[in-house]
C-alpha positions in Angstrom: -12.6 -9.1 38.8 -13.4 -8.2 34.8 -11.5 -9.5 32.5 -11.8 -7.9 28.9 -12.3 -9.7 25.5 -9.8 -8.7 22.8 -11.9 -8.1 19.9 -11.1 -10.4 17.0 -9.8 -8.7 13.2 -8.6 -11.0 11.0 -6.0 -10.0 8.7 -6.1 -9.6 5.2 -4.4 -12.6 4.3 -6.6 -14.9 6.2 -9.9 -13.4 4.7 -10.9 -16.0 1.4 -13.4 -15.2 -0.5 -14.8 -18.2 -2.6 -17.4 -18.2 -5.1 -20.7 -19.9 -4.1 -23.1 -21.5 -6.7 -26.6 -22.1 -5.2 -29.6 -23.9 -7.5 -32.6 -22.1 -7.1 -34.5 -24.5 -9.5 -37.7 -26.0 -6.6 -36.2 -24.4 -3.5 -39.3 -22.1 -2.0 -37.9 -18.2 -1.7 -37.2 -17.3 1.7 -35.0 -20.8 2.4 -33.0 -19.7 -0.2 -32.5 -15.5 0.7 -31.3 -17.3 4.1 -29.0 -19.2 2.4 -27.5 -16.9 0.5 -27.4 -14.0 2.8 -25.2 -16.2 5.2 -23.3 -16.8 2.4 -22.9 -13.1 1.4 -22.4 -11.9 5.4 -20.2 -15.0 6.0 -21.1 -16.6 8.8 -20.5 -19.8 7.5 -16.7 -19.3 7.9 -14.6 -19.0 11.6 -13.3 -15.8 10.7 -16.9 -14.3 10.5 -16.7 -10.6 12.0 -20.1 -8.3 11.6 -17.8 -5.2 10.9 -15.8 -6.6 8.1 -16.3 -8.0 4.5 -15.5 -11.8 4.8 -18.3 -13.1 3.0 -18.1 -15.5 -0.5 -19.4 -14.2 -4.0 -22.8 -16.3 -4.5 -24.0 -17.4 -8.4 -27.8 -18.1 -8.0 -29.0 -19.7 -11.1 -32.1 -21.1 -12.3 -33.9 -18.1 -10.5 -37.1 -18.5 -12.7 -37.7 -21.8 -11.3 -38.5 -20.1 -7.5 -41.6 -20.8 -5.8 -43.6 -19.7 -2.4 -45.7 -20.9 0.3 -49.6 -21.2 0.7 -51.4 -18.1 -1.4 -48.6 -15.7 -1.7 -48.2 -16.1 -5.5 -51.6 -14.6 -5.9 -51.5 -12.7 -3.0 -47.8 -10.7 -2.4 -47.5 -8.0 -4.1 -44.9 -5.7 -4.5 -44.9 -1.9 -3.7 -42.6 0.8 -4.9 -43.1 4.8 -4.5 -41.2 7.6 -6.5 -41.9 10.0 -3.3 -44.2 11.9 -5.9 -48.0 12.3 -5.2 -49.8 9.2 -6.4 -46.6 7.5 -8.0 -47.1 4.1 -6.0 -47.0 1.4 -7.7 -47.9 -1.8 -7.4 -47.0 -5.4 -9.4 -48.3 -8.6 -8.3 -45.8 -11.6 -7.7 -46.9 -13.3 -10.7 -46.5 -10.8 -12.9 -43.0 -10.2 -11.5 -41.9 -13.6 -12.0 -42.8 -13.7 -15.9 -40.6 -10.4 -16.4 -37.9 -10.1 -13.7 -37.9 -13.2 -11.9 -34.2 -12.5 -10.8 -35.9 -9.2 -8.7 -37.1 -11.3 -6.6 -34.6 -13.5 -5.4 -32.6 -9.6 -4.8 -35.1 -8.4 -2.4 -35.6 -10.7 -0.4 -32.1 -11.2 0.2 -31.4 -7.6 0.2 -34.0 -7.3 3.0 -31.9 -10.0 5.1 -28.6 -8.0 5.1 -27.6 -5.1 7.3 -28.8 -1.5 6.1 -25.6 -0.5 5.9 -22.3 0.2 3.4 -21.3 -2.5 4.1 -24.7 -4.6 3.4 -24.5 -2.7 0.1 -21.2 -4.0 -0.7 -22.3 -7.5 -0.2 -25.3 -7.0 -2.4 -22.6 -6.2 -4.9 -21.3 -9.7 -4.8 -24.6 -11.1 -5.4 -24.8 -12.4 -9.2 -28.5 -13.8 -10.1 -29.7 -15.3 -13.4 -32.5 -16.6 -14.8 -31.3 -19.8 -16.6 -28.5 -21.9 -16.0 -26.0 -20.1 -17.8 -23.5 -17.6 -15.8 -20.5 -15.7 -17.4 -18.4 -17.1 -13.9 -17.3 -20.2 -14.8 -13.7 -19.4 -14.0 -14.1 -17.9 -11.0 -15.6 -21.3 -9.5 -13.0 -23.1 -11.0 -10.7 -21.5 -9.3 -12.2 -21.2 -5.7 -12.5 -25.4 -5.9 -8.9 -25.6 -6.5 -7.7 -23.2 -4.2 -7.4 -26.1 -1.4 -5.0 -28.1 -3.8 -3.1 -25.2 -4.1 -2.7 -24.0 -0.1 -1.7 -27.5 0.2 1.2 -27.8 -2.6 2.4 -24.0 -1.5 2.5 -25.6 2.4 4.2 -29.0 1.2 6.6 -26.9 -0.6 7.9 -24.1 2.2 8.2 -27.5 4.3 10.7 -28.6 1.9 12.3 -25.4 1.5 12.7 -25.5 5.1 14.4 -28.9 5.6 16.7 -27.9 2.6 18.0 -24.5 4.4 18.8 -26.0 7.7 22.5 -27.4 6.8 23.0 -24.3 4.8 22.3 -22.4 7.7 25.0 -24.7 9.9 27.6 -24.1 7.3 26.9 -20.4 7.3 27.3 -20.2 11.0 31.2 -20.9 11.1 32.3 -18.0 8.8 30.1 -15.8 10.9 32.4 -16.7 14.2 35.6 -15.6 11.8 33.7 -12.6 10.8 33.3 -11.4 14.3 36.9 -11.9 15.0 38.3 -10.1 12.4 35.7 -7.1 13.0 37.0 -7.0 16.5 40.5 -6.8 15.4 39.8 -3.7 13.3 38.0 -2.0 15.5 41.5 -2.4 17.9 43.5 -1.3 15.2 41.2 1.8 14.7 41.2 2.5 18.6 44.8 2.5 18.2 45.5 4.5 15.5 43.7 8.0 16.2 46.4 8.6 19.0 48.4 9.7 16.5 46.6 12.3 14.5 46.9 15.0 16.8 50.6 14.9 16.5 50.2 15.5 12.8 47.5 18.0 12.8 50.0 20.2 15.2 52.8 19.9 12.8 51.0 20.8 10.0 48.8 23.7 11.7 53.2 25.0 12.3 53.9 24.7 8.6 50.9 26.4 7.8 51.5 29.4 10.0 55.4 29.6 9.4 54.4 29.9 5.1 51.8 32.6 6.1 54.1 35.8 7.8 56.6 34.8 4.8 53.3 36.1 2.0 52.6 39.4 3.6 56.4 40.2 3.7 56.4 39.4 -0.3 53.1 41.7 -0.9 54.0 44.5 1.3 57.6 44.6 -0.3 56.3 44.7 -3.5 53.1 47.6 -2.9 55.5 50.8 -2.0 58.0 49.7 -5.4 55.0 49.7 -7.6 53.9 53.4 -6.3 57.7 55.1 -6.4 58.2 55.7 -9.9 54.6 56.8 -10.7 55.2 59.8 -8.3 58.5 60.6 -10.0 57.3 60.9 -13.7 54.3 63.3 -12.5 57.2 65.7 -11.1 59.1 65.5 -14.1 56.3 66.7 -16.2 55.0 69.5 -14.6 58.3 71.4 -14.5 58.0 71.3 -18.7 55.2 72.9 -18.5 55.9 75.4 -16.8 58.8 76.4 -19.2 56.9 76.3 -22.4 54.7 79.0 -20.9 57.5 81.6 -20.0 59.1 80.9 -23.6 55.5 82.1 -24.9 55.6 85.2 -22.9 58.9 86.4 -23.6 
């Protein structure tokens, strides 16, 4: 029988990502790529997944100070090509080290991470410089406290907890009351709807009783309105008719 894995995501609120410092002053180069791509990938943490971020920021100082193996400072050299027709170019280690020794360290850790995104989102946690001075003092700072503080957040929801508990005893009484009395008005409003229907009839009577008693009034009052504007239109054309014999005779 197979039984299947279930693939392991940690959420968002158990990935931490601290700040690394790593010396680079005597360390020979590819030691320290290894180092720091681990670092960057995160596989030195448990809740190291190769599809997620969960990797630390790294600080590599000192990165003038690197050094290599057997011949390779006189022999590596580095190669670059524009895609153009005789644009390679070529700089020797050495001379790399005298003008951008912090290249270095970048590709050979670049060249240990996945060729991916997400290997170029790691690369943008990686912070090299050539002395000893860095611009992330703060950020350190913080990621070496930030065990103090899980701790004083856990000691305080366990006192938070131990506090609640009688609260939540004395809260559990009214509750019982509450029930009660809900139960009672939900009777009481069973009950009552019995009636309505009673009322509703009495009122649907009233209603057609007023309405024969309105028509009577309007159709009472239509044919007196139209009499006596009939009998003024007789009236007047008899006059008429006299002023024209008088004009004839």
């Amino acid at each position: 029988m197979v039984t299947k894995l279930k693939q392991y995501n940690p959420k968002a609120s158990d990935i931490v990502n601290d700040w690394q410092v790593v010396d680079a002053d005597g360390q020979v180069l590819g030691r320290l790529a290894s180092q720091v791509a681990m670092y960057l990938m995160g596989k030195h943490k448990p809740t190291y997944v190769p599809h997620m971020l969960t990797g630390d920021f790294v600080v590599v100082i000192n990165a003038s100070k690197i050094k290599v193996t057997g011949a390779k400072a006189e022999q590596k050299i580095y190669k670059r090509h524009s895609q153009y027709p005789g644009n390679l170019k070529e700089i020797p280690y050495a001379r790399m080290q005298e003008r951008q020794p912090t290249r270095i360290i970048e590709l050979a850790v670049r060249g240990m991470l996945p060729k991916s995104k997400l290997g170029r989102q790691m690369m943008t946690r990686l912070k090299i410089y050539a002395g000893v001075e860095h611009p992330h003092a703060a950020q350190i700072l913080g990621s070496e406290r930030r065990p103090a503080r899980e701790e004083a957040a856990a000691v305080k929801a366990q006192a938070t907890a131990v506090t609640a508990k009688p609260a939540a005893k004395k809260v559990s009484v009214p509750k019982a009351e509450a029930a009660a009395v809900a139960t009672e008005a939900v009777e009481t409003a069973e009950a009552a709807p019995k009636k309505a229907p009673a009322k509703k009839a009495t009122a649907a009577k009233k209603s057609a009783a007023k309405k024969p008693a309105a028509k009577k009034a309007t159709a009472a009052k239509k044919p007196a309105a139209k009499k006596p504007a009939a009998k003024k239109t007789a009236a007047k054309k008899p006059a008429a008719k006299k002023s024209s014999d008088s004009g004839e005779k």
